[in-house]
N, C-alpha and C positions, 0 to 999 in steps of 0.2 A: 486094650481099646484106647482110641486116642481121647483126652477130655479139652474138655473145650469151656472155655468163661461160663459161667456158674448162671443159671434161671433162676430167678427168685419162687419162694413159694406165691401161693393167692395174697394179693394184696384185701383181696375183699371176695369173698365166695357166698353168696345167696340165692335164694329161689326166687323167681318173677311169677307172680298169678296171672299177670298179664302181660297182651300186647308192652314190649319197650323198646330201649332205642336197637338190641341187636334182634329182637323175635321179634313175628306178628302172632305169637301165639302164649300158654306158660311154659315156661323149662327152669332152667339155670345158669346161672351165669359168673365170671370170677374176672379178674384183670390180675396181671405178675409183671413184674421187671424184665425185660428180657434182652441180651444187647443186642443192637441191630445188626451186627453181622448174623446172628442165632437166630433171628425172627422168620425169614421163611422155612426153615429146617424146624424150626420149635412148631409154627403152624401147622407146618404138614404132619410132623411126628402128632399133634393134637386129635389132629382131624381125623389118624389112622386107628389109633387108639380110643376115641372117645367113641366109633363108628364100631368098633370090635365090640367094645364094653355094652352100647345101645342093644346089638343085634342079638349081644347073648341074653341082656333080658327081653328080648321080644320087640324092642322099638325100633324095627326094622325103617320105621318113615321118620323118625326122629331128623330134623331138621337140624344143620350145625352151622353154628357162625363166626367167621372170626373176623376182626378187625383191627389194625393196627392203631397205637398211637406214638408218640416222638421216645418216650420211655419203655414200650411193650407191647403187650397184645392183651384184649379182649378177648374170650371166647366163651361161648353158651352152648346151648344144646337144650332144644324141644325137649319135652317128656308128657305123658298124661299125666291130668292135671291131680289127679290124685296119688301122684308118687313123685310132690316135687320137695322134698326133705330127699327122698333116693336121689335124687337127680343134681344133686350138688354134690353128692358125693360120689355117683360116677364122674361129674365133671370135673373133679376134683383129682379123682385115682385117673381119668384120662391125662390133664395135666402134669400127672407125677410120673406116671408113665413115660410122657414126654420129657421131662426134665431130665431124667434116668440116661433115657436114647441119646439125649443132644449132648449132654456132660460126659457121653461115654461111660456111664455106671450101668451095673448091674439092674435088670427090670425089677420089679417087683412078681412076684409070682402070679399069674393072671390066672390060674384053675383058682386058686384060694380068694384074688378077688374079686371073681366072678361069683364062688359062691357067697360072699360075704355080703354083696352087694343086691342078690338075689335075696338073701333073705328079708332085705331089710326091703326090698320093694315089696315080699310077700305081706311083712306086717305091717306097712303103711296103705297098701291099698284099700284103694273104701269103694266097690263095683258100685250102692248106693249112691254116692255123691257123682264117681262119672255117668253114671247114669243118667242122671237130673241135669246136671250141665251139659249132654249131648242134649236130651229132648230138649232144653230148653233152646241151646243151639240151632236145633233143625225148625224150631217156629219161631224165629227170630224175636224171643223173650229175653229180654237184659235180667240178670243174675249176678247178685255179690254175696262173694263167702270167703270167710277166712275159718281159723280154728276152733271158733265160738259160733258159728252159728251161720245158715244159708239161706239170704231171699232170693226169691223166685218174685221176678218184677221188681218195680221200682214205687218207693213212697205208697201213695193210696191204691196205689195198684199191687203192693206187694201183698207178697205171705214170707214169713219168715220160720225158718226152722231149727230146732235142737243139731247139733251131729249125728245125734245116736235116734233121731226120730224121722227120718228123711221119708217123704213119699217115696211109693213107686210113681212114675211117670205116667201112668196109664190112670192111678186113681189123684192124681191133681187137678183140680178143674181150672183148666188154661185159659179159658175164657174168661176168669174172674181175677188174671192178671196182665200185667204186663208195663210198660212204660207211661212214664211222666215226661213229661217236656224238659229237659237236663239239658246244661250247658258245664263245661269244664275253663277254667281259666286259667293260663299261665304268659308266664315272660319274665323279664329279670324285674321290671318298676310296673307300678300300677296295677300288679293283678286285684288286690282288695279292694280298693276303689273303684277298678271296674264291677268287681261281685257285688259289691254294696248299694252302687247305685243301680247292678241291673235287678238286686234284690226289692229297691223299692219301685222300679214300674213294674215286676211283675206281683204286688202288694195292692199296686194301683189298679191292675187290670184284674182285680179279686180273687189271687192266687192266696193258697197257705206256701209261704218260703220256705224253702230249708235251704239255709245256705253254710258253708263254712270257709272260714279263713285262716289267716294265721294268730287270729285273735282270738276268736271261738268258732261254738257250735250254734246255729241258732235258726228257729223256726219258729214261724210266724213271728211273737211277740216276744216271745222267751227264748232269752239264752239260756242253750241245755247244758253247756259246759262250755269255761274260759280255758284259752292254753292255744299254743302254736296246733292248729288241726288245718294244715293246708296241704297234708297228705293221703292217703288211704285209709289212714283212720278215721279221719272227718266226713269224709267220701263216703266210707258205709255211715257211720253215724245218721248223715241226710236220708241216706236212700233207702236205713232201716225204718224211719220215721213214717208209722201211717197217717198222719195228719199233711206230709206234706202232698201239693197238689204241683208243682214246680221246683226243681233243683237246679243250685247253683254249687261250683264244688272250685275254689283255688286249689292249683294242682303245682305244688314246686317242682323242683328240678328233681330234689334228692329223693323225693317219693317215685317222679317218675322213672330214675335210674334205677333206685333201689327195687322195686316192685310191679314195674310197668303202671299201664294205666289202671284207677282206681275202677272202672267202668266201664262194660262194654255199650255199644248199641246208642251214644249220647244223640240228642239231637242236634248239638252245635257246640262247637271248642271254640277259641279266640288265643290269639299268641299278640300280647302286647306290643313287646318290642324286644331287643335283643343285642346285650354290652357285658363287655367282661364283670365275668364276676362267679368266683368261686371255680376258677380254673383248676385242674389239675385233679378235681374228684374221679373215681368211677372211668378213668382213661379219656377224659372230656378235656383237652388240652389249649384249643383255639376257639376262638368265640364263632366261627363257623360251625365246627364240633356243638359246640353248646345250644348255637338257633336251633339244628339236626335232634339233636337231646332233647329238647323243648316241647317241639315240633311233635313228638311224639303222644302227643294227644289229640294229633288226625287219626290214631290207629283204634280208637276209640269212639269213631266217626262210623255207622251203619249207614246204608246205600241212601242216598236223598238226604246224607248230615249235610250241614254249612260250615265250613273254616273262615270263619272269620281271623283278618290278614293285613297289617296296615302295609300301605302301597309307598309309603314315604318315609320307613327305618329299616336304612341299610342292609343290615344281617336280618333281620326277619323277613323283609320282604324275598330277599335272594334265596332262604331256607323255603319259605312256598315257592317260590318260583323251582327251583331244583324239584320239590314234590308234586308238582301240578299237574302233572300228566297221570304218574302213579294214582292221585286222590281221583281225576277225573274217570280214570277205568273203576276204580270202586265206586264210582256213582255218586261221589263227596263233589259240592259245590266251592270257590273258595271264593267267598266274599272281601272285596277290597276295602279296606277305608285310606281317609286320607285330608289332611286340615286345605289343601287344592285341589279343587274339581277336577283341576286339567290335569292331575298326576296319572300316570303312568304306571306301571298296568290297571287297565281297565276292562270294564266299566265298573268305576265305585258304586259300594251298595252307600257308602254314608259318607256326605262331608259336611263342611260348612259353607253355605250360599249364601252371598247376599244375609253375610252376619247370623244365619241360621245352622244350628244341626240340619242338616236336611238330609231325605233316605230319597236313592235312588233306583227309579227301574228301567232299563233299558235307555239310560240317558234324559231319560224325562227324574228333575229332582221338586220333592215337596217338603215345604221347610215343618219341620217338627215344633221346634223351642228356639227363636233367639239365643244364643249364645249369650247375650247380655241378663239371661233371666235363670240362666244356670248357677245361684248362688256360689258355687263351690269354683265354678271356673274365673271369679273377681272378675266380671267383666272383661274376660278373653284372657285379661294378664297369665292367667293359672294355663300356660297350653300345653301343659303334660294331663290337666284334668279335661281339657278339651276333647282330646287324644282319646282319657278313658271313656269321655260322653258317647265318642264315635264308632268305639268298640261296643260298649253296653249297648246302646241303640240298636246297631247290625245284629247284636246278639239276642233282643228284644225281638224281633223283626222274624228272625230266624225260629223263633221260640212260639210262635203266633200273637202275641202281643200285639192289642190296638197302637195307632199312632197317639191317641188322647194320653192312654195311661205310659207310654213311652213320656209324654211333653210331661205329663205330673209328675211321672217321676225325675226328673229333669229340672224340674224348678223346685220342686221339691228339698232335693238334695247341697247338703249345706257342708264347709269344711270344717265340723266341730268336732269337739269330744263324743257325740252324739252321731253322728249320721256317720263320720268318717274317721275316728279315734286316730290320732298321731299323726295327722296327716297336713299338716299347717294347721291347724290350730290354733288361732289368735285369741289375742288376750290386751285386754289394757291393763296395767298392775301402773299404778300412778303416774299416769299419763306415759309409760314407756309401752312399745308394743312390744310384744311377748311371743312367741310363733314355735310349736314344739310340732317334733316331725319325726319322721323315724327314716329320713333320709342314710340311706350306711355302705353305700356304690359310689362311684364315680358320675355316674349316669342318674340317680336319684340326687344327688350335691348339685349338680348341674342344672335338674330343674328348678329346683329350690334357690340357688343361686337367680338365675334368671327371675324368679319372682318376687325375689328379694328386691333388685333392682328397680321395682317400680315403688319402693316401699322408702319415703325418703325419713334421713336419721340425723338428727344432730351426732352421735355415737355408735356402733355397732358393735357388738358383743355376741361370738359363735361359740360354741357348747358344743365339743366332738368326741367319739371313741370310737372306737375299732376292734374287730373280734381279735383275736390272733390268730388265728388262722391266713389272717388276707396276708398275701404277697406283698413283698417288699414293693414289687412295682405295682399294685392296686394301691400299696399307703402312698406312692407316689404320686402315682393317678390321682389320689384323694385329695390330696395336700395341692396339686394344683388349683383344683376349684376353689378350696379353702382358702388360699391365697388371694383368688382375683375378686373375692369378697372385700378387700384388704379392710380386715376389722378392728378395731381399735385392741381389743382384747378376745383369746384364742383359750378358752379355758378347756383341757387335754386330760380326759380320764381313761380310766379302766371301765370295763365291761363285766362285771360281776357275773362269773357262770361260763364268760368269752373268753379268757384268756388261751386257753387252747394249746398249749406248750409254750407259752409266751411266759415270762417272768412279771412279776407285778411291776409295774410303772415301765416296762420298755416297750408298750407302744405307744401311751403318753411322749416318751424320752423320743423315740424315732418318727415321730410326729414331728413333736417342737423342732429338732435337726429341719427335717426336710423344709419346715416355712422359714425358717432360716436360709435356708439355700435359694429359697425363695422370694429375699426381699425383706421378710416379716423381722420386726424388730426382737429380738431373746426378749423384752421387756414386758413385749404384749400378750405371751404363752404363760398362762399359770397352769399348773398340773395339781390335781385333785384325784380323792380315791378315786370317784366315784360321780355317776349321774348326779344324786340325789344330793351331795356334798356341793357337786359344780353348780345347781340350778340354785342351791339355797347361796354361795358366791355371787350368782349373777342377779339374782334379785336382789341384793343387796346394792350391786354393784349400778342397775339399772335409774335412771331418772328420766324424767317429764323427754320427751320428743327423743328418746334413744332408742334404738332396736334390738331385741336378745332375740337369738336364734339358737333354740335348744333341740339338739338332735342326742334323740335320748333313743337308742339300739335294745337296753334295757329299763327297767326300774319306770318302766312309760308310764306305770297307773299311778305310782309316786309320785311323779314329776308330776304328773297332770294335777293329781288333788293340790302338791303345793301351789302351782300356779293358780289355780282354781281359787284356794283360799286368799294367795297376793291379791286376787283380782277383784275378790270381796263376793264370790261367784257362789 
C-alpha cells in the first residue's frame, strides 16, 4: 500500500450533552492534525467509517459532521443521549480507522471493534434517563443532567433527580414543572457585567436571581460558591436551585465548545461582542470561527427565544447576520442593539436617545434611564458599560421585565468591588487614583484605555500579565494598547496558576521587549513575581494626582483587600 504524511491522533476527543458549534443535538466530537493535501481523503475516509461503526450499533440517523480548519479537521457524530461515553469512542475507532486508510496501514479489525463497542454501549445505556428526556422533549419541558443528578424543569419550576431514582414519564406530574424566564450570556468582554447588571433589574422587578459568572454562584442574596462557574457547571448550579424564580447563566467559549450549550429551551441569549482572543482552541482559528463558536447559544433558543445582537461590533454583528435566516425559520427573534439609532441593521430593540437608554418598538423609542444616571457607565465615559447597559436592558425586555425595574436597576448599578468585582474599580489611596480591573485581551485593554483617557494624571502607572497560553501576536496586540497608554512606569508579572508552558518570567521578559519596540523606555518596565508583589510596588510607588491602573488576571480578591486597606476602606 502506498503511505501517505502521517494524521495525527485526537487532539481533544469528548462528549457534547448539548446543542454546539458542529451538532444541533448531543453526540461526540474530536479535532486532529491533518495535512491539507489528506484532508478531503481523511474526511471522506471519516464519514465512511464513522457511518459503518453508527449502523452496526443501531444509530442508523446518527447525524455526522465535519469541518475544516487551517491545521485539520473537526469531526462529531450524533448519538443518544445516553450512550455519550460510547460515542467518543466510536468517534474515535471512526478516526483511527481513517488514519489507517489515508497512511496506507493496515485497518483495525472491525468484527472485534464493533463488538467492543457494542458492549460498551450495552453497559452505558440507561432506557430510564432517555426516556425522560424524550418526554420531556415532546412537551417542550427544559431538562439539565449530567452524571450526578436530572432536573426536569428549571429553578421553582424544577424537580430534580437521583440517576438511579428516575421517574417513569407517565407517573411525573408535568404540570408542576417546567421553565423559568432564563437568559444565557456570552462574547469575548462584558459577559459579567452584563449578568450582573441584568441580575439586578430582575431583583428589582421582585425576582429570586440565580445567576452565575466567572466569579461565582449566586442567588438571590447569597453567594452559593466562589470560583470561575461561567461554564455548565454554574449553569446546572442556577437551574438546580428551587429558590430561583429567574436565571441568568455566563456562558464562555470553552464550555460552549467543550459541552454544547448548558440549557435547552432559554428564553433569550445575548452575544456581547466579538475580538481575537484564545485562537487556536477546539479547531477555532479566525475570529470569524470564534463569533460562529459563540454564537452557539442561539442553539439554545426555543421557538419565540430573542437573540439579542449588537448592530455596531463587526464580527458579532456579521455572525447573526450569517445565522438570521436559520434562527428566523426556528421561530428565534434577533434583537439588535446599538450606542446609534440610525445603525444598521434594523430596527433596534435598545439604544441611546437623546442621552437615554431607550427600548424600542417598531421604530417608536422610549427612554428608560439617562445614561448620565447609570453610575457604572461615569457619565457616558465608560462606553463599553454602556454597550453592556444595552444588552442587559434588551435582555430585560425579553425576559418580561417592567421598564421601572429595568431603570432601578440601571441607576442602581455601580462599578465597585460590590455590584461589579474587577471591573474598574476606583480607589483614592492618598490622593492617587487606583482603578483595578481584570482587563486580559486586546479588546478589554482597549476599553479600559479609552477610559483612562478621560482620567487626567500627573503620573501614570499600568499593572499587567498575561496567561501563557496567548499568542505571540495577542502579547503583541496587547502591548500595543499598553503602549498608547504611554505610562510613566509598566510593572510586568507572572500570573500564578497562568503560566501554561511558559517559563517563569518570559512573559514579563516578551512584554517588556515588545514596548520597547514600541517607543517605551527599558527604564519604565519593572518585572515582579507576581500581582500581589506588583500592586504592593505600585502603592508604594503611587502619590497625590497620579493614576495606577492594576490589571490583576489573578490574585483579584488580594489585590482588592490590599487596595481596599491603602484606601482606608
Amino acid at each position: 500500500m502506498a503511505h501517505h504524511p502521517a494524521l495525527s491522533a485526537p487532539l481533544d476527543s469528548r462528549r457534547q450533552t448539548g446543542a454546539g458549534f458542529l451538532l444541533d443535538g448531543p453526540g461526540a466530537a474530536l479535532e486532529a492534525l491533518v495535512p491539507e493535501a489528506q484532508c478531503d481523503a481523511a474526511a471522506d475516509a471519516w464519514r465512511r467509517h464513522a457511518r459503518t461503526l453508527c449502523d452496526a450499533l443501531g444509530w442508523t440517523d446518527a447525524p455526522l459532521a465535519v469541518r475544516r480548519f487551517p491545521r485539520g479537521l473537526s469531526v462529531a457524530l450524533g448519538a443518544p443521549v445516553d450512550r455519550l461515553y460510547t460515542a467518543a469512542e466510536v468517534n474515535e475507532a471512526a478516526w483511527e480507522r481513517a488514519r489507517a486508510e489515508v497512511e496506507g496501514r493496515d485497518l483495525p479489525d472491525l468484527e472485534a471493534t464493533v463488538a467492543r463497542l457494542r458492549d460498551e454501549a450495552e453497559r452505558e445505556a440507561d432506557p430510564p434517563l432517555a426516556a425522560l428526556i424524550a418526554a420531556a422533549e415532546s412537551r417542550g419541558v427544559p431538562l439539565v443532567w449530567d452524571d450526578d443528578a436530572i432536573t426536569v424543569g428549571l429553578g421553582s419550576r424544577g424537580q430534580t433527580f437521583a440517576p438511579d431514582a428516575l421517574p417513569a414519564p407517565d407517573a411525573l406530574d408535568w404540570d408542576a414543572v417546567g421553565p423559568v424566564p432564563t437568559a444565557l450570556v456570552t462574547g469575548t468582554n462584558g459577559k459579567s457585567t452584563t449578568v450582573r447588571m441584568l441580575a439586578g433589574m430582575a431583583r428589582a422587578g421582585g425576582h429570586t436571581v440565580g445567576f452565575s459568572t466567572t466569579d461565582a454562584v449566586t442567588v438571590g442574596d447569597e453567594v452559593v460558591e466562589r470560583g470561575d462557574f461561567s461554564g455548565p457547571l454554574g449553569a446546572r448550579a442556577v437551574m438546580r436551585d428551587a429558590r430561583v424564580t429567574l436565571a441568568i447563566c455566563e456562558s464562555a467559549r470553552g464550555g460552549l465548545l467543550r459541552r454544547g450549550v448548558p440549557v435547552p429551551l432559554v428564553t433569550a441569549a445575548a452575544l456581547t461582542n466579538v475580538a481575537a482572543d484564545h485562537l487556536g482552541d477546539y479547531g477555532v482559528e479566525t475570529v470569524p470561527d470564534l463569533a460562529d463558536a459563540k454564537l452557539v447559544v442561539a442553539k439554545a433558543l426555543g421557538p419565540g427565544g430573542v437573540l439579542v445582537a449588537p448592530a455596531d461590533e463587526p464580527q458579532a454583528t456579521a455572525a447573526a447576520l450569517r445565522q438570521h435566516d436559520a434562527l428566523r425559520a426556528r421561530g428565534v427573534r434577533v434583537a439588535w442593539t446599538a450606542l446609534d439609532p440610525a445603525t444598521e441593521p434594523g430596527p433596534l430593540a435598545a439604544s441611546v436617545v437623546d442621552g437615554a437608554i431607550s427600548l424600542g418598538t417598531d421604530g417608536t423609542w422610549r427612554p428608560i434611564c439617562p445614561v448620565a444616571d447609570v453610575p457604572a457607565a461615569l457619565g457616558g465615559a465608560a462606553r463599553h458599560v454602556v454597550r453592556n447597559a444595552l444588552t442587559a436592558s434588551a435582555l430585560a425586555r425579553a425576559l418580561g421585565l417592567s421598564d421601572d425595574a429595568i431603570a432601578a436597576g440601571l441607576r442602581a448599578f455601580r462599578s465597585d468591588e460590590t455590584d461589579n468585582p474587577g471591573r474598574a474599580n476606583r480607589f483614592d489611596v492618598g490622593g492617587a487614583r487606583v482603578v483595578v480591573d481584570y482587563a486580559h485581551n486586546a479588546h478589554g485593554l482597549r476599553a479600559l484605555a479609552d477610559l483612562a483617557a478621560h482620567w487626567p494624571a500627573r503620573r501614570r502607572l499600568v499593572l499587567f500579565g498575561s496567561a501563557g497560553d496567548r499568542s505571540d501576536d495577542d502579547l503583541a496586540a496587547m502591548a500595543d494598547v499598553l503602549a498608547s497608554l504611554d505610562a510613566d512606569r509598566y510593572v510586568l508579572v507572572d500570573i500564578p496558576g497562568y503560566l501554561r508552558g511558559r517559563d517563569r518570567g518570559e512573559v514579563p521578559a516578551l512584554l517588556t521587549d515588545l514596548l520597547r519596540q514600541r517607543g517605551i523606555d527599558a527604564d519604565a518596565c519593572v518585572t515582579l513575581a507576581d500581582p500581589v508583589e506588583g500592586t504592593r510596588w505600585a502603592l508604594d510607588w503611587a502619590e497625590p494626582d497620579d493614576l495606577a491602573v492594576l490589571l490583576a488576571l489573578s490574585q483579584r480578591d488580594q489585590v482588592l483587600a490590599m487596595v481596599r486597606d491603602a484606601a482606608g476602606r
